[in-house]
N, C-alpha and C positions, 0 to 999 in steps of 0.2 A: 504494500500500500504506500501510496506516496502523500507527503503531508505538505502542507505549510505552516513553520515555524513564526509567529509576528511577539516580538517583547518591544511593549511598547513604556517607554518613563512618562510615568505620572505625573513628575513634576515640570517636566520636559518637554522640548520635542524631539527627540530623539526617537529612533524606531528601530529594529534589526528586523530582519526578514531572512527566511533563507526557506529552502527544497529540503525535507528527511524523506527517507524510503527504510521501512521497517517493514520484517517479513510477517508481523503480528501485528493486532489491530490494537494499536498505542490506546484510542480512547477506550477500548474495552478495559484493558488493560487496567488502567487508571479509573475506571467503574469498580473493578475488584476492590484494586485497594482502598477505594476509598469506606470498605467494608471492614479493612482490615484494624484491628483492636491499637497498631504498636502508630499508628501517621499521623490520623484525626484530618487537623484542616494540612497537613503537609501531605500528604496523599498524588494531590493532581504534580506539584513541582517534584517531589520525588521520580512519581512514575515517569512522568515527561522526560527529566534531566538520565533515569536508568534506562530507556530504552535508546534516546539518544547519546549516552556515552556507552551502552554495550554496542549500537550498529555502528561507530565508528572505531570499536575494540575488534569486533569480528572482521573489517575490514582491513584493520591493518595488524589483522595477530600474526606477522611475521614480521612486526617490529618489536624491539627488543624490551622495551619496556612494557607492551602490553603482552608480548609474551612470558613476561615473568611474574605478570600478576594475574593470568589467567589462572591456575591452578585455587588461588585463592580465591579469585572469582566465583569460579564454579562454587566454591565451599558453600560462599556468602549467598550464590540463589536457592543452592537447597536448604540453605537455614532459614531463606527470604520464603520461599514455597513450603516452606514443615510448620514454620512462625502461625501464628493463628487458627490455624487447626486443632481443634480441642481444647479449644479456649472458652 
């Protein structure tokens, strides 16, 4: 799915724009958690900010840095996906 990214300053006029492409449907995504018990109102900037810094992690995981924190990654979504469960 292809998105459009817009952060717009409140106080400003400033604006960022930009194209994401995520293979999962980010606003669903961002519906779950916002069910989830540990986010509250950090939920939508959470999910938003995790699926756009993992599709630019899976794109460049033969770079060295994100290849070395991938392992911990993984760690961190199955504790992300176990989290709230039987709560």
């Amino acid at each position: 799915m292809k998105y459009k990214i817009t952060v717009e300053e409140l106080t400003g006029e400033n604006t960022l724009a930009f194209e994401a492409e995520s293979h999962e449907d980010i606003l669903e995504i961002v519906e779950k958690l916002k069910t989830h018990p540990d986010f509250g109102n950090d939920a939508e900037a959470f999910g938003l900010g995790l699926k756009l810094f993992t599709s630019v992690m899976m794109k460049q995981k033969s770079n060295p840095l994100f290849k070395n924190l991938m392992p911990h990654f993984k760690d961190f979504m199955k504790g992300l996906k176990g989290a709230g469960k039987g709560r």
